[in-house]
C-alpha positions in Angstrom: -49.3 -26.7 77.2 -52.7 -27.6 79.4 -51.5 -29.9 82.4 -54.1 -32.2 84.4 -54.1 -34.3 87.3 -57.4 -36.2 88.3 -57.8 -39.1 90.4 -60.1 -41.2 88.2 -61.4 -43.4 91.3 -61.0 -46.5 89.3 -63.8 -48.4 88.0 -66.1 -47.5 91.0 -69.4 -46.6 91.4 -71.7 -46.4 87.9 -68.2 -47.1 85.9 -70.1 -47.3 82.5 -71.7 -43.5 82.9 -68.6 -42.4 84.8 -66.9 -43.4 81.8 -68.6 -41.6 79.4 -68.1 -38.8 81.3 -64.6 -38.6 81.3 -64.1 -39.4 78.0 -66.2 -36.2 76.9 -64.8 -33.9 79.4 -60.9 -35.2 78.4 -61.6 -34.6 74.5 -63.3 -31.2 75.6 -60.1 -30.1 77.7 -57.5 -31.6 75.6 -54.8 -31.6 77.7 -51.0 -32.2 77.1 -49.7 -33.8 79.7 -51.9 -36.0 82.0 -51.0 -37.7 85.5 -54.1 -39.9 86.8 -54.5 -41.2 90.0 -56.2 -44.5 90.6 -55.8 -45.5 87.1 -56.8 -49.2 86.3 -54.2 -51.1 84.3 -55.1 -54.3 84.0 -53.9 -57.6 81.2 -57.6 -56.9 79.9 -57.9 -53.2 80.6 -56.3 -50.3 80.5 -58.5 -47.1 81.7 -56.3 -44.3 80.3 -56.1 -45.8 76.9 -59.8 -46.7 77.1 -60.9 -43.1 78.0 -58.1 -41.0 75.9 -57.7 -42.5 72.7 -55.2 -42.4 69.9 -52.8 -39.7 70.0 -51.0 -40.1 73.7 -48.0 -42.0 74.3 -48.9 -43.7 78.1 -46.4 -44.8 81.3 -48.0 -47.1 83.8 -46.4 -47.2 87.1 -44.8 -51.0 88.0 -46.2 -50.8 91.7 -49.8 -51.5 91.7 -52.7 -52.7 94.2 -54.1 -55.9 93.6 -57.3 -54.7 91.9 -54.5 -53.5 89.4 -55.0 -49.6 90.5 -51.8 -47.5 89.9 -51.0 -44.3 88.6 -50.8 -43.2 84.6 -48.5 -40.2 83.1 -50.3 -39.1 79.3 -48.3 -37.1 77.0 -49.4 -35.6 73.5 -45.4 -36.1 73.1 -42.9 -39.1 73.6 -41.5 -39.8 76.4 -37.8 -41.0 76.7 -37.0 -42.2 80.3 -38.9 -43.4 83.0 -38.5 -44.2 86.2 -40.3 -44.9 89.1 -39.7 -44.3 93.4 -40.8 -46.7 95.5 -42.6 -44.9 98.3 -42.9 -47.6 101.1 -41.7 -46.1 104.3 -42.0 -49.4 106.6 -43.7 -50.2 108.8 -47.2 -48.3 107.8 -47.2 -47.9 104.0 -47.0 -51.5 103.0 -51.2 -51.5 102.4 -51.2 -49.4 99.7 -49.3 -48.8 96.6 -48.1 -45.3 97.0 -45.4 -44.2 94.1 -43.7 -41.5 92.1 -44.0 -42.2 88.1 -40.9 -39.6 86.6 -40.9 -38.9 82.5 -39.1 -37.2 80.1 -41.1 -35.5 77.9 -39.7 -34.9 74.4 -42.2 -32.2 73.7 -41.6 -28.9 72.1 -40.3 -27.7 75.4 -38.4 -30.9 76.8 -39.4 -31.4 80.8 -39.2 -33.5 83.2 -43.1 -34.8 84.9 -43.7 -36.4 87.9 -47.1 -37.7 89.3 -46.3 -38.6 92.8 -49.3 -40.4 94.9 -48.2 -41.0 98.6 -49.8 -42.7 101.2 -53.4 -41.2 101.6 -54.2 -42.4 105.3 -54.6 -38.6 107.5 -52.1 -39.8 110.7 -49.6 -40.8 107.6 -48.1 -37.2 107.4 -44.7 -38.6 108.8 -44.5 -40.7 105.8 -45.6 -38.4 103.4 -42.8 -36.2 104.6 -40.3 -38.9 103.8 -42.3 -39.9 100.9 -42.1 -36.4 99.6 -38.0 -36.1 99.7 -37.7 -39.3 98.2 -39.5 -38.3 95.4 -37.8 -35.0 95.4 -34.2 -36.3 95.4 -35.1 -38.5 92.7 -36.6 -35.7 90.1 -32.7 -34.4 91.4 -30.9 -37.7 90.7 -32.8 -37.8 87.2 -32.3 -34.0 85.8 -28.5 -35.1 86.5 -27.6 -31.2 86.5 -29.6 -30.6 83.2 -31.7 -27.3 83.0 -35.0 -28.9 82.1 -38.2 -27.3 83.4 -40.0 -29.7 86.1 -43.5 -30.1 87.0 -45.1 -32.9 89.6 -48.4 -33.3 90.0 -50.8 -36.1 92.1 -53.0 -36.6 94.5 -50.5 -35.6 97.5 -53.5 -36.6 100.4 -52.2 -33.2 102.2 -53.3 -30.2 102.9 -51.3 -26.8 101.6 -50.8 -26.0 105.3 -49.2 -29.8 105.9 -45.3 -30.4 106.3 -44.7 -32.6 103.1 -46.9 -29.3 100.9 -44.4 -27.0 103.1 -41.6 -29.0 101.8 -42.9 -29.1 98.0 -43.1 -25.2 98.2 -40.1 -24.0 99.6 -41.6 -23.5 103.0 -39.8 -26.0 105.1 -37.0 -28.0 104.6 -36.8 -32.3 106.1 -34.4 -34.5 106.0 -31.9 -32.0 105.8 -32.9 -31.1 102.4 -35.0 -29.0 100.6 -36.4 -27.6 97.3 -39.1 -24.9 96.0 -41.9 -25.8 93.9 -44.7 -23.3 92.7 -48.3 -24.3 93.7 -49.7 -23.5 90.4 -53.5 -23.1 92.2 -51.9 -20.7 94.8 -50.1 -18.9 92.0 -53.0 -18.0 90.1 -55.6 -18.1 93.0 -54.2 -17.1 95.7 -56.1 -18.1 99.0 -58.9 -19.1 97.1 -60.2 -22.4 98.8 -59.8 -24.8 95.5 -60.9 -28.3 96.8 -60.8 -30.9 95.4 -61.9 -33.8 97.8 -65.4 -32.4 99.0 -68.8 -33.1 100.2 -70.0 -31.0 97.7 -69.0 -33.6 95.1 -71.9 -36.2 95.9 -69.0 -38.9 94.7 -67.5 -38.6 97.7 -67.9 -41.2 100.5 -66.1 -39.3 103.3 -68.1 -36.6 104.3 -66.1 -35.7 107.3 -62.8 -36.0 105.8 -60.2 -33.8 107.0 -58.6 -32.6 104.1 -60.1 -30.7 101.4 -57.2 -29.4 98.7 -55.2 -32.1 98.0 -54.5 -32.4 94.3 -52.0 -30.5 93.0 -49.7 -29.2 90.2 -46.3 -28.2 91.3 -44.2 -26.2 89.0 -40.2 -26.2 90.0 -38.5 -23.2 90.8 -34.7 -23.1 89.2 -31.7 -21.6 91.9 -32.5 -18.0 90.8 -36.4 -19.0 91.9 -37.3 -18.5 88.9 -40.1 -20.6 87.0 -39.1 -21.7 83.7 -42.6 -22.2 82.8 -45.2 -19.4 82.7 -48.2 -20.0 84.5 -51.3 -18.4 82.4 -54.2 -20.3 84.0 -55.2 -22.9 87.1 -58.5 -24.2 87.4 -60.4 -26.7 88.8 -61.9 -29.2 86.3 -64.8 -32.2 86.6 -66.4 -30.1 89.0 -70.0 -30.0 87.3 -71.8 -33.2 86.1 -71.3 -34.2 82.5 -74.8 -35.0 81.1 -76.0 -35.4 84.7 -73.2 -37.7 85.5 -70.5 -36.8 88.0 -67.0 -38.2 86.7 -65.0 -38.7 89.9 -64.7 -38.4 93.8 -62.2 -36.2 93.2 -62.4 -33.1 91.3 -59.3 -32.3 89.0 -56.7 -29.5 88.5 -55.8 -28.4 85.1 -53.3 -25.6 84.6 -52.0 -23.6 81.2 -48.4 -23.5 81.3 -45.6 -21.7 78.5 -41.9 -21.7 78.3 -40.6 -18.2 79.8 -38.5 -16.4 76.6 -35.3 -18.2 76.2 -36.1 -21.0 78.0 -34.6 -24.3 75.8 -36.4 -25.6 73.4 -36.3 -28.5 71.3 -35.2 -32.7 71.7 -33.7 -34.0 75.0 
């Protein structure tokens, strides 16, 4: 299965070229599972529909800001439950609408995705620590002691080297918890730089920004550490203009991923 996360930077800047854009690169990549940042869904538009089509079954997170901007999980399959984790941390995350979206995917190989979008603000690391274990304890509460592969994905606003990316893979525990998830990038990379929010995109506005890889794909470990899904690729994706036109601030992460022999397969 091909896995994306983007950040689709809403409706901004030249939307109608930006658009066009998308929607070609997203047929040309044909990905199976999708989590989009800054995804519009609105009662007279919906961007994800708009730019993918027929042929995906959509979950819109609840917890929206007022422009209707949100995050989107796309799946070539159905998808039984959803939930959602509220990520306010009070006092300094009540400006934004920072969330974890959580599916089951009834796919060939049943999993469990996550797009998780935390507070993006740099001094906001704190929360994004707490932000991160809430979202972590609920991809926990929801497996309820199943054995079904996990991946999370989003635009985590941290760098690799941050605490709340420590915490993701296995390098740091908070809260008195902790969990090991597989940087896909990393996996397949290594220390290759792979960013994603970067002056060299001419989309973005923030030049002096002061992190650079910050979109992810996170593959869960099981207690053996273990991945139940092979990684075969990771790349970064929406890098090079489409027809001349670039498709987002952000440039996005797509990864190839396969069930490891005699992993389950099958409905939920």
């Amino acid at each position: 299965m091909r896995v994306l996360t983007l950040n689709l930077w809403e409706t901004r800047g030249d939307w109608p070229r930006r658009r066009d854009a998308l929607a070609a690169g997203l047929a040309r990549l044909d990905p199976d599972l999708i989590a989009f940042q800054e995804s519009a869904k609105r009662d007279d538009y919906d961007q994800a529909a708009d730019l993918l089509g027929d042929g995906y079954h959509l979950a819109h997170s609840a917890k929206r800001e007022p422009d209707g901007q949100g995050v989107t999980i796309a799946s070539r399959w159905p998808l039984r439950e959803v939930r959602e984790a509220d990520l306010e941390v009070p006092p300094r995350t009540a400006d934004s609408a920072c969330t974890t979206l959580l599916a089951e995917v009834d796919g060939p190989v049943p999993l469990l995705f996550a797009n998780h979008f935390p507070s993006w603000r740099p001094h906001l690391e704190y929360e994004r620590e707490q932000q991160a274990v809430i979202a972590a304890r609920e991809v926990e509460a929801m497996l309820a002691g199943r054995d079904l592969p996990v991946v999370v994905a989003g635009d985590m606003d941290a760098a690799p080297e941050s605490a709340s990316m420590r915490f993701w893979t296995g390098r740091q525990s908070l809260e008195g918890t902790s969990v090991c998830y597989q940087d896909v990038w990393e996996y397949v990379r290594g220390t290759a730089p792979g960013h994603t929010y970067t002056p060299a995109n001419p989309l973005m506005d923030a030049d002096d920004w002061p992190f650079r890889r910050i979109d992810y794909i996170l593959v869960r470990r099981n207690d053996d550490g273990e991945m139940p899904l092979r990684v075969r690729d990771c790349a970064r994706v929406f890098v090079d203009p489409i027809e001349g036109v670039q498709a987002s601030d952000h440039y996005g992460i797509s990864a190839v991923l396969e069930p490891r022999s005699g992993a389950a397969t099958g409905p939920l």
